[in-house]
MIGU-995516 format. One record per atom (N, C-alpha, C): x, y, z; residue number from 1; atom name. Coordinates in pm, 1 decimal. Atoms other than C-alpha are relative to their C-alpha. Example, Ala and Ser with C-alpha at 12.3 -4.5 7.8 and 13.67 -1.06 7.14 Angstrom:
BEGIN
        u        v        w seq atom
     89.0   -119.0      0.0   1    N
   1230.0   -450.0    780.0   1   CA
     90.0    120.0      0.0   1    C
    -82.0   -119.0     -6.0   2    N
   1367.0   -106.0    714.0   2   CA
    -77.0    109.0     73.0   2    C
***
This chain:
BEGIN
        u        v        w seq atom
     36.5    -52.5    130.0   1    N
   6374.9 -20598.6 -20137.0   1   CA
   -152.1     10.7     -6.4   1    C
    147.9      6.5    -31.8   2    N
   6051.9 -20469.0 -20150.0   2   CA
    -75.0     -7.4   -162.0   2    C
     55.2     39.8    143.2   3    N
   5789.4 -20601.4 -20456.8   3   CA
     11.7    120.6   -124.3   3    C
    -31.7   -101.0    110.9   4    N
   5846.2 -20253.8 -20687.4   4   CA
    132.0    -25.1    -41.9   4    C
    -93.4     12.7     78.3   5    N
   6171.2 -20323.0 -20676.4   5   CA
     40.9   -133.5    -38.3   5    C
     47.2    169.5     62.5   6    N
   6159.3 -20705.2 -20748.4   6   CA
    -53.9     30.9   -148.3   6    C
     93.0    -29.6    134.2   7    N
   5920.7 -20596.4 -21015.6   7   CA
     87.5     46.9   -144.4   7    C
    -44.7   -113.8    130.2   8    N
   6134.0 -20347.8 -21205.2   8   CA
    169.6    -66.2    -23.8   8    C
   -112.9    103.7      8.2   9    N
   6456.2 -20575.9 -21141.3   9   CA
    -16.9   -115.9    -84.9   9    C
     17.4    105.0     56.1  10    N
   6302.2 -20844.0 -21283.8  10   CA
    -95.0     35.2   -175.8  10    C
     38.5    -90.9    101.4  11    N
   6126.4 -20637.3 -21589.8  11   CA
    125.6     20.9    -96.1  11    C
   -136.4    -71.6     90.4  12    N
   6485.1 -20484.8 -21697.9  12   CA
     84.5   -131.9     20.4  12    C
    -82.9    141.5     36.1  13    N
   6653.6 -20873.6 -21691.2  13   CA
   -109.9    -37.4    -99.7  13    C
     70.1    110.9     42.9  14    N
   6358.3 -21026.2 -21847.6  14   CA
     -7.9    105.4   -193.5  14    C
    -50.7    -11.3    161.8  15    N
   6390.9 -20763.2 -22151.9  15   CA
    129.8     28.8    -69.2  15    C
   -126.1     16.9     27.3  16    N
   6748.9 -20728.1 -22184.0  16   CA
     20.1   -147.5    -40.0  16    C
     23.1    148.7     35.0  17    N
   6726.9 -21132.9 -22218.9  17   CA
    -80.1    -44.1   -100.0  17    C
    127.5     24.7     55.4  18    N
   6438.3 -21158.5 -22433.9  18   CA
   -125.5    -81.6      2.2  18    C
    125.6     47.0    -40.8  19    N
   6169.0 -21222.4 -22245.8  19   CA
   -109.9     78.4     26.5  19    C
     91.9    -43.5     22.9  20    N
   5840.8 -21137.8 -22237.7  20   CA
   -123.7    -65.4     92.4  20    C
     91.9     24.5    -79.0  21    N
   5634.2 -21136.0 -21925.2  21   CA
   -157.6      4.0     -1.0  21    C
    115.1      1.5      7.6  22    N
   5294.5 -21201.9 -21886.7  22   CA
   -114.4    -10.8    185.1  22    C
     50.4     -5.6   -137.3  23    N
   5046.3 -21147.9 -21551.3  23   CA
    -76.1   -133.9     18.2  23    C
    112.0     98.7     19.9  24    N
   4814.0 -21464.5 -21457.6  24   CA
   -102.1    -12.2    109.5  24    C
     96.8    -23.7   -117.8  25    N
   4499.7 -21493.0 -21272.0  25   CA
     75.7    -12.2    135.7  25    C
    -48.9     20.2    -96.4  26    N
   4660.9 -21612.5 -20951.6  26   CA
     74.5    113.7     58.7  26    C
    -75.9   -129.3    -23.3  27    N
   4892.3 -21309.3 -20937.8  27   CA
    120.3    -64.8    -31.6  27    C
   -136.9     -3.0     91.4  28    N
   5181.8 -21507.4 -21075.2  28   CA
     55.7     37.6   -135.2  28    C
     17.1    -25.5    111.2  29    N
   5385.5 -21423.7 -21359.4  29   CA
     57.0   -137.6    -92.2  29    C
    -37.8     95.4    104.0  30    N
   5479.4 -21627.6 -21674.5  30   CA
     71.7     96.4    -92.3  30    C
    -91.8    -41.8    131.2  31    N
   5758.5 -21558.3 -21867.9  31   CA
     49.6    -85.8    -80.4  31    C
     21.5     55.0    111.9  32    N
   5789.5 -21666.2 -22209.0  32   CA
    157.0     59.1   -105.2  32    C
   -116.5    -11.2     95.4  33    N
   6123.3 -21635.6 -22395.8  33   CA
     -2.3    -14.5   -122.8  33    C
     42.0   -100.1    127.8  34    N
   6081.7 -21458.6 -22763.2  34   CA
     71.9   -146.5    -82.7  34    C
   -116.0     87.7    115.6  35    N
   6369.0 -21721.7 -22963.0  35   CA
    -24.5   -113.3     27.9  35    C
     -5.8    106.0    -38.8  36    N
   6323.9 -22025.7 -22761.6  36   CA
   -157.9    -98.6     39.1  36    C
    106.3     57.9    -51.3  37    N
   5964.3 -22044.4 -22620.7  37   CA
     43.4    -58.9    135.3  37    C
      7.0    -23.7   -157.9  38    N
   6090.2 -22118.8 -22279.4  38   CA
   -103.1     92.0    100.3  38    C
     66.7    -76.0   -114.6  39    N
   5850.2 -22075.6 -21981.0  39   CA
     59.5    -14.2    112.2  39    C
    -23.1     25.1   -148.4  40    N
   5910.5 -21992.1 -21644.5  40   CA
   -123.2     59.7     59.4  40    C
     11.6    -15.4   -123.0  41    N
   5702.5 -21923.3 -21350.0  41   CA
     36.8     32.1     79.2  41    C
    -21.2    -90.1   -102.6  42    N
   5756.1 -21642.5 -21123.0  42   CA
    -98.1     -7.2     81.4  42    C
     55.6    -51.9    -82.9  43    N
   5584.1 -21545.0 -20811.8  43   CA
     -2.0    206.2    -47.5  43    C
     -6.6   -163.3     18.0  44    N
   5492.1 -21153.1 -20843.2  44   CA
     41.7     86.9    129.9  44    C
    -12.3    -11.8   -123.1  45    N
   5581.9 -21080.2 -20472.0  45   CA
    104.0    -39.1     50.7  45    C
   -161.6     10.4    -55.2  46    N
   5962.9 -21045.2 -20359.0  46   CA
      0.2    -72.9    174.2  46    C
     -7.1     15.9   -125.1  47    N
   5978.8 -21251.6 -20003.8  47   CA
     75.7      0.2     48.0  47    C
   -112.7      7.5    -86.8  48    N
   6351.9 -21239.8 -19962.8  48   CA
     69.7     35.2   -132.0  48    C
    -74.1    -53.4     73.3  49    N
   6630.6 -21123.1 -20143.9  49   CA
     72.0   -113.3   -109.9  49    C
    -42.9     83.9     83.7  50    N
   6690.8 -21420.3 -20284.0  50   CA
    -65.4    -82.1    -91.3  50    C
     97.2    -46.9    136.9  51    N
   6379.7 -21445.7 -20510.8  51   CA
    -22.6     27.8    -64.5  51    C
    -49.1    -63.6    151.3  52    N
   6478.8 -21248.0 -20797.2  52   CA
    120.2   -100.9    -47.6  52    C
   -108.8     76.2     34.6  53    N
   6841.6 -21449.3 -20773.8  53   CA
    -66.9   -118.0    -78.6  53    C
     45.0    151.1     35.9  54    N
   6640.5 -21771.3 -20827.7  54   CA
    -79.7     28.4   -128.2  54    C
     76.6    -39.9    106.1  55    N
   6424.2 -21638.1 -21102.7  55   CA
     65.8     -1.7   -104.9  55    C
    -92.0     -3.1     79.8  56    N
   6700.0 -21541.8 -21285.4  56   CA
     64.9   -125.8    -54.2  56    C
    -29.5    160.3     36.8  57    N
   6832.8 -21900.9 -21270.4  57   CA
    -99.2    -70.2    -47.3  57    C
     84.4    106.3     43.2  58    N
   6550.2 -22045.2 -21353.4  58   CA
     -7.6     46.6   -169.7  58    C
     -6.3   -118.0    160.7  59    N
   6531.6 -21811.5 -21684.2  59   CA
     84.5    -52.8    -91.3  59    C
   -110.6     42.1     82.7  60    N
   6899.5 -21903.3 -21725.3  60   CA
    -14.5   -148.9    -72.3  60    C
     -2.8    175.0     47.7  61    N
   6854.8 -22274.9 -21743.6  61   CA
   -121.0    -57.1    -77.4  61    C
     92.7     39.1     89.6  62    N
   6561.2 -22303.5 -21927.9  62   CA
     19.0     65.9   -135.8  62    C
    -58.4    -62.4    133.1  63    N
   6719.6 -22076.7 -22228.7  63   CA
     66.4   -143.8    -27.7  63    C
    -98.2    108.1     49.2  64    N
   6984.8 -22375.8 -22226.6  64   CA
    -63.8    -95.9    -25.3  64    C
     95.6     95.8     -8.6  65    N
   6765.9 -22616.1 -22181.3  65   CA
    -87.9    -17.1   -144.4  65    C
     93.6    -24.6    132.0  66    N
   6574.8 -22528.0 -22497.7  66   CA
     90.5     52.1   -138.6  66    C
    -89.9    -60.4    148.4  67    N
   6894.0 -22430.9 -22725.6  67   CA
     -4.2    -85.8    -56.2  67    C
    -18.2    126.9    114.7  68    N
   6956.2 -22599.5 -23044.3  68   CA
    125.0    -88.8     33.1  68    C
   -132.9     72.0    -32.6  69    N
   7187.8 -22900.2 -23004.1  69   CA
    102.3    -35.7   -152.9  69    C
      7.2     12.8    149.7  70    N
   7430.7 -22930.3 -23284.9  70   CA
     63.7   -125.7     -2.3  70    C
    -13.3    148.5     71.4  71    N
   7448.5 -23217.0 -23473.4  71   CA
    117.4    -21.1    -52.8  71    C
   -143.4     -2.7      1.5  72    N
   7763.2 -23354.4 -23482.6  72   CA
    -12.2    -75.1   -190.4  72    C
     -6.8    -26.6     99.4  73    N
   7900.9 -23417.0 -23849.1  73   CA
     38.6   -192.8    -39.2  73    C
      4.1     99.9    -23.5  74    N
   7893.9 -23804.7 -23970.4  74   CA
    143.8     -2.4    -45.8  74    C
   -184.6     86.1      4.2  75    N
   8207.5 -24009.5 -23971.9  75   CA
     17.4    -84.5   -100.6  75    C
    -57.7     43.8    106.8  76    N
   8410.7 -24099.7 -24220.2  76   CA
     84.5   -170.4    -11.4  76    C
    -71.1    107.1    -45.1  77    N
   8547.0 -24437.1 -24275.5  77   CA
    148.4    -20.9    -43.1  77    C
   -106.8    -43.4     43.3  78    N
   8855.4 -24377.4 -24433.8  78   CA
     92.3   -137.7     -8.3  78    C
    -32.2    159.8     32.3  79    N
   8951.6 -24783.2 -24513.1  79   CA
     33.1    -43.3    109.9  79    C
    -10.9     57.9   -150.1  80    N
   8857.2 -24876.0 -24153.6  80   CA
    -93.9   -138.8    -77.3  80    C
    102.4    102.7     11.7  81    N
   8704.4 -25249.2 -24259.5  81   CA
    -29.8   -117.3    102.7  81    C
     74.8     62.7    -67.9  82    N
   8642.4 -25400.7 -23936.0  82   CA
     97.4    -44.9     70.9  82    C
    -82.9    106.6    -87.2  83    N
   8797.4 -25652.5 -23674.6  83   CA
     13.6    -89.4    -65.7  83    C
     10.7    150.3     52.2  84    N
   8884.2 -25996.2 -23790.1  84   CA
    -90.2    -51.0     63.6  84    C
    146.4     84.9    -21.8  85    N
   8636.2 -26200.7 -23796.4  85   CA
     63.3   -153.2     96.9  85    C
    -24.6    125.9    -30.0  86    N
   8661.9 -26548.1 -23589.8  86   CA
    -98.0    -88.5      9.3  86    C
    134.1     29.4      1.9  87    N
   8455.6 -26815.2 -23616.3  87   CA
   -103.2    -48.7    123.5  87    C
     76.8     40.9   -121.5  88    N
   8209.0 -26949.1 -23394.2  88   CA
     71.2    -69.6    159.9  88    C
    -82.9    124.4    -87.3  89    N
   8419.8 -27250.5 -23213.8  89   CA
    140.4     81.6     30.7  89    C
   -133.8   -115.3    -38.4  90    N
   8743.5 -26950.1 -23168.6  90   CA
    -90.7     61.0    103.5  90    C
     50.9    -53.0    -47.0  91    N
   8469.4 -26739.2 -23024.4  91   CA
    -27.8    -56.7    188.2  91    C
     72.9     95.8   -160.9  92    N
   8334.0 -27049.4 -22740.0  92   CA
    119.8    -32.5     67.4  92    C
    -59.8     38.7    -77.9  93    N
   8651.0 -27195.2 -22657.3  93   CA
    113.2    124.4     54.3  93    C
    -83.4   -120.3    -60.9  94    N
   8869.5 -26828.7 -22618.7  94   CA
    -34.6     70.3    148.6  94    C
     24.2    -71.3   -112.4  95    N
   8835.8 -26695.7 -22278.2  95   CA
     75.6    121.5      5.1  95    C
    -90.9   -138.6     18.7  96    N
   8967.8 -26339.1 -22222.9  96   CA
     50.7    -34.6    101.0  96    C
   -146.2     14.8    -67.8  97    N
   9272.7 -26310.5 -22044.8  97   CA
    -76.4     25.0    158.4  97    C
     38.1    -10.3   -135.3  98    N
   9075.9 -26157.3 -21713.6  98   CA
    -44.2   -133.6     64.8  98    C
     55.9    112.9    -55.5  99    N
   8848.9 -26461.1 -21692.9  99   CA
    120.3   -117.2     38.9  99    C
    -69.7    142.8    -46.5 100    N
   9131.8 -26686.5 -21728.1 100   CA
     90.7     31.8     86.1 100    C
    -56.6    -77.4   -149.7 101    N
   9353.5 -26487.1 -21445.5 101   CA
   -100.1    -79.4    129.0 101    C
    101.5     26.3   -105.0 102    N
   9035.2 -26541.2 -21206.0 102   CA
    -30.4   -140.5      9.2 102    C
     43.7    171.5      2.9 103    N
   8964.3 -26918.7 -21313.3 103   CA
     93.5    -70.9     59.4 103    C
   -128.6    109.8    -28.9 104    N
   9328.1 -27055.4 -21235.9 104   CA
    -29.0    -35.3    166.2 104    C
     24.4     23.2   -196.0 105    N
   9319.1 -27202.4 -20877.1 105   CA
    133.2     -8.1     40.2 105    C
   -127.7    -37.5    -48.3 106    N
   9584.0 -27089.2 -20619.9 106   CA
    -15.4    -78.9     62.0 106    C
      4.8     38.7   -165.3 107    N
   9648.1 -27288.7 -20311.4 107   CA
      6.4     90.6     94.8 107    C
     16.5    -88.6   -143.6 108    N
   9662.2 -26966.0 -20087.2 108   CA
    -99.9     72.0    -47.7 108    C
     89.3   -106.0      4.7 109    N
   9370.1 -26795.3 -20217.2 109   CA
    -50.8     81.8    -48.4 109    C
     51.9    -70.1     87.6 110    N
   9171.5 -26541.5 -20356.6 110   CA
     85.7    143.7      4.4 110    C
   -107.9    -68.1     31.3 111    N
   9425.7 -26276.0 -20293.8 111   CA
    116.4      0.8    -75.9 111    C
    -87.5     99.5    103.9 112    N
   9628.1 -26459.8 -20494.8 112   CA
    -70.3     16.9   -157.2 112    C
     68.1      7.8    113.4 113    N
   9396.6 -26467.3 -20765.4 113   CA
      0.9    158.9    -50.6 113    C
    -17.9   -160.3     -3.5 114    N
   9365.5 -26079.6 -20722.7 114   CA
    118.2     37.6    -87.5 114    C
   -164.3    -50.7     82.7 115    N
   9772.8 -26050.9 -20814.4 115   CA
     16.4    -63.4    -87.7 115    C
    -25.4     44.0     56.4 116    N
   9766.6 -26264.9 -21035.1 116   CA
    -76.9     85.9   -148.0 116    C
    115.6   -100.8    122.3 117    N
   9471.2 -26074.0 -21282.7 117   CA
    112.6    139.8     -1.2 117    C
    -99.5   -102.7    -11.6 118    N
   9711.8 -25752.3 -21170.0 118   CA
    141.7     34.3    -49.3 118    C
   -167.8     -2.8     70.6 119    N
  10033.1 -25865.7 -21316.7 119   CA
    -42.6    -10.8   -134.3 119    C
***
């Protein structure tokens, strides 16, 4: 692909999309997306055919990248009032069922201990 047509490929995506290229000293370009303010960074100089492809992606994912996120809608409680409460001394001496699976002692072993948490 030779740089005119790089150029004019990447011209007719960038305003069909709404973007809005700009030249910069260096000879790269900067494109600037109209709704979002997204920049990218082009090269102005096609070196392989797969230099426009990547441009394009980069374009794509920085539109997304910069969309509005929407705000999800708050939650209702609808006479949810909580867990039971327990008190402190329920809290210390309760072990959950895993721990106390794993604590028991087998005489053959920790494979043992394994099936035993498993059942």
């Amino acid at each position: 692909m030779s740089d005119s047509e790089y150029r004019r490929s990447l011209d007719a995506f960038a305003k069909e999309n709404g973007w809005q290229i700009e030249r910069l000293k260096g000879g790269n370009l900067r494109l600037t997306h109209t709704k979002t303010g997204a920049r990218v960074t082009a090269t102005a100089h096609s070196h392989d055919k797969r230099t426009l492809l990547n441009v394009k992606g980069d374009m794509k994912r920085a539109v997304r990248a910069f969309a509005p996120v929407a705000i999800p809608a708050p939650v209702q409680n609808n006479g949810f009032t909580g867990l039971p409460k327990t008190s402190a001394a329920q809290r210390r001496s309760r072990k959950p069922d895993a721990l106390r699976a794993l604590s028991t002692h087998t005489p053959t072993g920790s494979f043992a201990k394994i099936e035993n948490f498993l059942r």
